[in-house]
C-alpha positions as CSV (number, residue, x, y, z in Angstrom):
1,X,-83.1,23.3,-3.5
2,X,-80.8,23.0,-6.7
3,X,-83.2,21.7,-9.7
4,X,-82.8,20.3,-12.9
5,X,-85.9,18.8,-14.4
6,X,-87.1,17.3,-10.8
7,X,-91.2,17.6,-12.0
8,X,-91.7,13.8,-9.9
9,X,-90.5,15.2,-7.1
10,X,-90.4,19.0,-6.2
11,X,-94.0,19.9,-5.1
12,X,-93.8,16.9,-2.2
13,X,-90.0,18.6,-1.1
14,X,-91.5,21.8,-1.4
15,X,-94.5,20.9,0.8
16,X,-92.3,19.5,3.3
17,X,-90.4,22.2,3.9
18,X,-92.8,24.8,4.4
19,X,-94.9,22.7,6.5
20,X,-91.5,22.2,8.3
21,X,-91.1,25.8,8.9
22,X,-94.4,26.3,9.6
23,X,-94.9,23.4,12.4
24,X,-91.9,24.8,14.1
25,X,-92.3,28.8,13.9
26,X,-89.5,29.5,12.0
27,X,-89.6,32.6,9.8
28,X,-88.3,31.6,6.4
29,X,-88.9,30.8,2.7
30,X,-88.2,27.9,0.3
31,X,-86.4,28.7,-2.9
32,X,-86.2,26.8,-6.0
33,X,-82.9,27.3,-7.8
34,X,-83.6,26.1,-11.1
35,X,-81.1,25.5,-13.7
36,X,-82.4,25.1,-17.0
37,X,-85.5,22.8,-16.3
38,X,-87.2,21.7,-19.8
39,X,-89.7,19.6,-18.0
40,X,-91.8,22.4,-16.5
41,X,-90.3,22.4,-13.2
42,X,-90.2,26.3,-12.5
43,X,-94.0,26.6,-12.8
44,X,-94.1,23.5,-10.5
45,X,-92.3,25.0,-7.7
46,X,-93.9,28.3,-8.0
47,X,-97.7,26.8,-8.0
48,X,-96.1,24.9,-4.2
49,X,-95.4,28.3,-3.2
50,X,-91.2,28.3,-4.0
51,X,-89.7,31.1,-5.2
52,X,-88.0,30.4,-8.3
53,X,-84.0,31.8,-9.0
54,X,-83.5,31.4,-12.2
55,X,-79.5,30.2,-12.6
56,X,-78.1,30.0,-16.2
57,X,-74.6,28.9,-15.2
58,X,-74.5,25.2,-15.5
59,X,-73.7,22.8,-12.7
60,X,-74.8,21.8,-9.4
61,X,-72.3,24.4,-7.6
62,X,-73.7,26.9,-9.8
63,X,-77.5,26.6,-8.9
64,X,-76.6,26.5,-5.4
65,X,-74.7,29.5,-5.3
66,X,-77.8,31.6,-7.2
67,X,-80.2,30.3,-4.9
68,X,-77.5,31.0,-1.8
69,X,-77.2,34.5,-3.1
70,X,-81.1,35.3,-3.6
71,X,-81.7,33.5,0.0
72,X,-82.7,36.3,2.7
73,X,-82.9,34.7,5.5
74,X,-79.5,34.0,8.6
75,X,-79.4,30.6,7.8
76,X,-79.7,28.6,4.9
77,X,-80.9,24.7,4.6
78,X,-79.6,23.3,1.2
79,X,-81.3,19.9,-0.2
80,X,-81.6,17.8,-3.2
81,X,-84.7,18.6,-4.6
82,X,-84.9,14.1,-5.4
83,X,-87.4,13.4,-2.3
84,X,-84.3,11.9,-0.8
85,X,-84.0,14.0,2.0
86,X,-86.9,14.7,4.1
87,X,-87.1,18.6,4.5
88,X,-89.3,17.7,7.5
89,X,-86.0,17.3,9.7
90,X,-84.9,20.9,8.6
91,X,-85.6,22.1,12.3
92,X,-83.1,19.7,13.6
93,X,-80.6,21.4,11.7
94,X,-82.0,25.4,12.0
95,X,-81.5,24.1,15.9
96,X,-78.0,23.2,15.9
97,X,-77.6,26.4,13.6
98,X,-78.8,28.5,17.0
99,X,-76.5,26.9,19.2
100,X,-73.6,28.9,17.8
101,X,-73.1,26.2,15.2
102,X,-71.4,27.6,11.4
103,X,-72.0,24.4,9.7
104,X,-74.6,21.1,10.3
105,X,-74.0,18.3,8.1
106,X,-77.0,16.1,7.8
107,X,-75.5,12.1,8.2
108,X,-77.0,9.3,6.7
109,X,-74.8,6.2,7.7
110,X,-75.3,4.5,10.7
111,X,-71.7,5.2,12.2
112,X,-73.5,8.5,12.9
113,X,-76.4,7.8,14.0
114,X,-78.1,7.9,10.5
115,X,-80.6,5.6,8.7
116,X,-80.6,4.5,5.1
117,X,-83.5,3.2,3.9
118,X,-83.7,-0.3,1.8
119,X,-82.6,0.7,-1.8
120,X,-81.8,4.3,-1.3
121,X,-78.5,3.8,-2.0
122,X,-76.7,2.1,-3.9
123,X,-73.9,-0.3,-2.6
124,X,-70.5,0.6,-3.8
125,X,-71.9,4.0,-2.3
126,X,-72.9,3.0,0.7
127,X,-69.6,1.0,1.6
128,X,-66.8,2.0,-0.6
129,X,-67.3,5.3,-2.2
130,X,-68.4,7.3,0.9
131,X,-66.5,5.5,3.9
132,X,-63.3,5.9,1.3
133,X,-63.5,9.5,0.7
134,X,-65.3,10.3,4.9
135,X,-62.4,8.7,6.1
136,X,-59.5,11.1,3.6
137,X,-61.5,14.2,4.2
138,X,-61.6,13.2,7.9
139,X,-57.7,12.5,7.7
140,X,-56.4,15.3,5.5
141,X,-58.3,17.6,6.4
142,X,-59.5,17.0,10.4
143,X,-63.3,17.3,9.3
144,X,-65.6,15.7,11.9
145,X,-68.1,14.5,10.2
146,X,-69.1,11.1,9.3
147,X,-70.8,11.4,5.7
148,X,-68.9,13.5,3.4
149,X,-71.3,13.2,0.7
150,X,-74.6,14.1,2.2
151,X,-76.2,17.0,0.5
152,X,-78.7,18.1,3.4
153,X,-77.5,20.5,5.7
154,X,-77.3,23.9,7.2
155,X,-75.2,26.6,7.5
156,X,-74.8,30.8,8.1
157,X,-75.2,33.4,5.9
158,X,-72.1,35.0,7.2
159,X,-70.1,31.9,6.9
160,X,-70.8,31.3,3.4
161,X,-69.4,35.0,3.2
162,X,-66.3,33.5,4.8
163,X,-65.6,30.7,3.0
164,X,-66.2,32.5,-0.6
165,X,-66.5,29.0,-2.6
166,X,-65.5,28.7,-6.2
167,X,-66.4,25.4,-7.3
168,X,-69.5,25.6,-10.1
169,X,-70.0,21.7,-10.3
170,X,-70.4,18.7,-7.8
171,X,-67.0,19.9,-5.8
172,X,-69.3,22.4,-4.2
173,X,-70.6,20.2,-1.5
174,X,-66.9,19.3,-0.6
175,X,-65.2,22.5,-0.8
176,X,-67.6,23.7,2.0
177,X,-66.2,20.7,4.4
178,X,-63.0,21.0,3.5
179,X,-62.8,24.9,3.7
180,X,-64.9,25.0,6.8
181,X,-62.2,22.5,8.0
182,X,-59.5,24.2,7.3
183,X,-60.5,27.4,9.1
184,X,-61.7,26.0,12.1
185,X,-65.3,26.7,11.5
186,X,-68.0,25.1,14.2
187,X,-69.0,22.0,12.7
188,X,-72.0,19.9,13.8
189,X,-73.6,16.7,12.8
190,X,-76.7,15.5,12.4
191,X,-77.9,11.9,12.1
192,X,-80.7,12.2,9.4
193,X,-82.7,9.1,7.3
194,X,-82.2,8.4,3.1
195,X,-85.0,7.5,1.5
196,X,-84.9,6.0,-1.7
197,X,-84.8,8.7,-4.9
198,X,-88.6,9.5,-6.0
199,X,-87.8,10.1,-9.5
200,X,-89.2,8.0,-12.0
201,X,-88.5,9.9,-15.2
202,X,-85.0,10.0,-15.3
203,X,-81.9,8.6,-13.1
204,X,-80.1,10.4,-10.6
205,X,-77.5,12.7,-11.6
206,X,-75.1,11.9,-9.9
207,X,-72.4,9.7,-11.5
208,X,-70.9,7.2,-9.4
209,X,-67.3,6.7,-10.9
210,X,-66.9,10.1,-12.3
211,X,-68.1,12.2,-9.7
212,X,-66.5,10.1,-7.1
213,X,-62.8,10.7,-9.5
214,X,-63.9,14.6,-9.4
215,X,-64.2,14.3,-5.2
216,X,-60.9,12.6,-5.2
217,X,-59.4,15.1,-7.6
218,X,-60.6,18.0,-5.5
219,X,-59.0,16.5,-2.4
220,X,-55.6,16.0,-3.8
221,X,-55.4,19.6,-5.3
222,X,-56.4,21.2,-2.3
223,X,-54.3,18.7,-0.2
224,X,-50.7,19.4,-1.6
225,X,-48.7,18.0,1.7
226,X,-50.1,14.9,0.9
227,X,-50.1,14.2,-3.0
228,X,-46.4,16.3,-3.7
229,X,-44.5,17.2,-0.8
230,X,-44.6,13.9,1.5
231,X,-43.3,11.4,-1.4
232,X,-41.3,14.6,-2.5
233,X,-39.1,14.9,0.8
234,X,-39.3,11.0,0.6
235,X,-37.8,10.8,-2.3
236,X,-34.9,13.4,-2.3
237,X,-34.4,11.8,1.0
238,X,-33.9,8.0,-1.0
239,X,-31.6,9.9,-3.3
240,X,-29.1,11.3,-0.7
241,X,-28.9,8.0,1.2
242,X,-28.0,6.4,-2.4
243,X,-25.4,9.4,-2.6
244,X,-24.0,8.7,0.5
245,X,-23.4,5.0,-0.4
246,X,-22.5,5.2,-4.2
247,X,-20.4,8.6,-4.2
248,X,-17.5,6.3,-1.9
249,X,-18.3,2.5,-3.9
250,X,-19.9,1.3,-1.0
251,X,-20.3,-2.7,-0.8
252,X,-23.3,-4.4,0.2
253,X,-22.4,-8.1,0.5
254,X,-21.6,-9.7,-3.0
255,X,-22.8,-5.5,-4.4
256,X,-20.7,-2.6,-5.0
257,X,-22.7,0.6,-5.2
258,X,-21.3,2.7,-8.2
259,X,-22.1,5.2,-10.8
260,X,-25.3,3.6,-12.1
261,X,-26.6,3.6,-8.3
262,X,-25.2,7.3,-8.8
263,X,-27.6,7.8,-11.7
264,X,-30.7,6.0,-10.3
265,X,-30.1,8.3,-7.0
266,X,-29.9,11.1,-8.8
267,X,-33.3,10.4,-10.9
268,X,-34.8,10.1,-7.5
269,X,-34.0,13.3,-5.8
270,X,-34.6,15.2,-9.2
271,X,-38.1,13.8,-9.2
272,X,-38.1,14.5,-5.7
273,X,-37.4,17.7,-6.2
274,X,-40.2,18.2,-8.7
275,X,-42.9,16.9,-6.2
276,X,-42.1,19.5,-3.9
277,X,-42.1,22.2,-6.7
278,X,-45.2,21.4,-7.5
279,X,-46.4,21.2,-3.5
280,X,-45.0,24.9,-3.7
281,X,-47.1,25.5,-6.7
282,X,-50.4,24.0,-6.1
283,X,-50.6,25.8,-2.5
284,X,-49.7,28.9,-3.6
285,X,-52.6,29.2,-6.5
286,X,-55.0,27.4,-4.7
287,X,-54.2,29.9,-1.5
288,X,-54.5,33.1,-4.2
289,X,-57.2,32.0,-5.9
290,X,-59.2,31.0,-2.8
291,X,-59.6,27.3,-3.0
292,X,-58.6,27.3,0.3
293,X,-57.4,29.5,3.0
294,X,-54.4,31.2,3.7
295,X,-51.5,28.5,5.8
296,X,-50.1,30.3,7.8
297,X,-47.0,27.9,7.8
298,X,-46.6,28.4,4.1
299,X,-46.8,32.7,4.5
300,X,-43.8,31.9,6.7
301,X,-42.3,30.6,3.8
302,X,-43.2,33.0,1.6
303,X,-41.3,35.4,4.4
304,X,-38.0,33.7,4.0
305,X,-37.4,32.4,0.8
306,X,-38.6,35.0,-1.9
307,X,-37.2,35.7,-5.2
308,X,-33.7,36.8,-4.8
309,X,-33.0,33.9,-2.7
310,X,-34.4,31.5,-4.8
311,X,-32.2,32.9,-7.8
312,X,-29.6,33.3,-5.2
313,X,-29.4,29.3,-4.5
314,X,-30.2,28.4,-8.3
315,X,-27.0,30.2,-9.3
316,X,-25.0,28.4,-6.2
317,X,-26.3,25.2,-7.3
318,X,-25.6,25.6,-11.2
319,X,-22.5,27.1,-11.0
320,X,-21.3,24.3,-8.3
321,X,-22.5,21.9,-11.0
322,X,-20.6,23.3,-13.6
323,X,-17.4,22.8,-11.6
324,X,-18.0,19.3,-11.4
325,X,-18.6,19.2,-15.3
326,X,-15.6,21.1,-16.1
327,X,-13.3,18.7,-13.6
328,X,-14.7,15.6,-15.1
329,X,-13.7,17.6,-18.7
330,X,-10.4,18.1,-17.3
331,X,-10.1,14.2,-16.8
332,X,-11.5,14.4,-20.2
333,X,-8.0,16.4,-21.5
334,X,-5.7,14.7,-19.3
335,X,-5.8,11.6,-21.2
336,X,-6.2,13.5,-24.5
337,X,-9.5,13.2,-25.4
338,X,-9.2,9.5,-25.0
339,X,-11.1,7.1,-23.7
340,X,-12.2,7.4,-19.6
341,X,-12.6,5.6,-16.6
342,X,-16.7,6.1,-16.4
343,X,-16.5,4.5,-12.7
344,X,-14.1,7.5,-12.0
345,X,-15.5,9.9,-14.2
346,X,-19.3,9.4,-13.8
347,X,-18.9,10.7,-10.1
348,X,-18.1,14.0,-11.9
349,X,-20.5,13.9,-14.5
350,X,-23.6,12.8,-12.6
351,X,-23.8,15.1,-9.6
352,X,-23.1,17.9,-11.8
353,X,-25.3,17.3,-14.1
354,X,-27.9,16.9,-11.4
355,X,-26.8,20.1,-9.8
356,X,-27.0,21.9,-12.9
357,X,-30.5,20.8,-13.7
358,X,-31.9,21.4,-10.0
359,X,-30.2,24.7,-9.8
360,X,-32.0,25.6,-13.7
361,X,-35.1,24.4,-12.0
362,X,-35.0,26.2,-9.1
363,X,-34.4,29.7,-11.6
364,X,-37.3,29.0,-13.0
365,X,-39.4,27.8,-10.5
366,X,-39.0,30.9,-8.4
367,X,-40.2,33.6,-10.8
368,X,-43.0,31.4,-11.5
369,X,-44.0,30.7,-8.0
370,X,-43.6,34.3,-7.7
371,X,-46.0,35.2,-10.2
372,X,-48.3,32.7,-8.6
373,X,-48.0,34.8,-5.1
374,X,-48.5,37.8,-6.6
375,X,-51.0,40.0,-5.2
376,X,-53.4,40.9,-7.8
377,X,-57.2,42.0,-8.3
């Protein structure tokens, strides 16, 4: 149980749970992971018969992983120490745990078979923030599970090994779905019921809009495909249809497609471009600093376009670029410095000043995503 000054409520979740354990003959202990309490909330859990873990790194993730670390037993039950949950259905979960289950995900919503009690949670919760961000982690990440945000539920020792989470504050809950996900873990459900928060000293702390923003966030940088390289391929691809059309003056009814289409073509693919740069980027840190795990489809990558090809193609591109610069020059000279056709001349200028900047972009990008990659203790 993470706590932070939970005095109203930790000797009844305390109680619960060992009675829990007791009813049903399961050999375990309950421990308090306390993280800073001013309110006398240590010598609470300890007179209920906790076992106190000390943690002095702030944040939720933090007091979880100290009380994870100091927990003895195979599996591990994690709660809210807010009355909230009702450690009484900890069996349930220990069960599922048995079957040869790595992860049980308590559910309160009723689309799984849970049950929230009358003002135990708030509304934009209960049908906007959680169905939003269930239904993304569901999408992006193929986790089946109906309640992304419930914070009772169980999991093995040796999985927590596994997934070696990194997240200190409220992205902790979240990393362990979306990891577990992600390496095909055996995921279980478990309908469970909310009751309302039995604090009275102070309100929950969980923040509605800015934890919800830090979920999102956390999704989006360990979901690359989705937030760069999909509207990156997207856009490169709108640019090199405008190409196509604008490079030959196209008409499209009363329109003809010139060098300002050229232009606004080229802005797309370059931003294009950058998305997927950055897709390249954000999956190869998150991979080597364990956010999430390896892709096997991205190591491929990694096998056939390395370093030298990279600088390889930045040098093709920048040097077929600077042929196009010097031609339009050229036309530049022929009519002595003069002034120049820009319909004519733009179709010079443009694509190789676009194929200059991609090809200095792609120089750059690949000793950095090679530094990123780099194997390193």
């Amino acid at each position: 149980m993470p706590c932070l000054n939970e005095a109203d409520t930790l000797a009844t979740c305390v109680e619960k749970a060992k009675r829990a354990l007791g009813e049903a003959g399961i050999a375990g202990e309950v421990i308090v992971a306390d993280n800073g309490s001013s309110d006398g909330s240590q010598e609470i859990g300890r007179a209920a018969g906790a076992r106190v873990v000390d943690v002095t790194a702030k944040g939720y993730g933090s007091a979880l992983m100290g009380g994870i670390a100091a927990a003895r037993g195979r599996y591990v039950i994690m709660g809210d120490a807010d009355d909230s949950y009702d450690f009484l259905e900890a069996p349930k979960f220990v069960a599922k745990l048995r079957e040869g289950n790595d992860l049980v995900q308590g559910c309160r919503l009723p689309r799984g078979g849970g049950v929230v009690k009358p003002g135990a949670m708030p509304w934009l919760h209960r049908w906007v923030g959680n169905p939003m961000l269930t239904f993304l982690v569901r999408a992006w990440f193929g986790a089946p599970i109906n309640d992304v945000y419930c914070g009772l539920r169980g999991f093995s020792k040796q999985l927590y090994d596994r997934l070696d989470q990194r997240c200190t504050g409220m992205e902790f809950a979240t990393e362990m779905i979306i990891k577990s996900s992600l390496m095909r873990e055996r995921i279980a459900e478990g309908p469970i019921m909310l009751h309302p928060d039995g604090r009275k000293s102070h309100p929950p702390h969980l923040k509605t809009f800015r934890d919800g923003w830090r979920t999102l966030r956390f999704f989006m940088m360990c979901t690359p495909r989705q937030l760069y390289l999909i509207p990156g391929i997207v856009f490169v691809l709108v640019g090199l249809i405008g190409y196509a059309l604008a490079l030959p003056a196209t008409r499209i009814g009363h329109a003809t497609l010139g060098a300002h289409s050229l232009l606004f073509a080229s802005v797309a693919i370059m931003c294009g471009y950058q998305a997927i740069l950055f897709a390249v980027f954000a999956q190869t840190f998150a991979m080597a600093e364990h956010l999430i795990p390896e892709d096997p489809g991205m190591m491929r990558w990694f096998g056939r376009i390395n370093l030298e090809r990279g600088l390889i193609a930045s040098a093709v591109a920048m040097l077929g670029g600077f042929v196009l610069l010097v031609m339009a020059v050229m036309q530049w000279r022929a009519v002595d410095y003069g002034p120049l056709d820009y319909a004519v001349t733009m179709r010079y200028v443009i694509p190789g000043a676009t194929l200059t900047a991609l090809g200095f972009q792609t120089f750059l990008s690949s000793f950095f995503i090679s530094i990123l990659g780099m194997t390193r203790r």
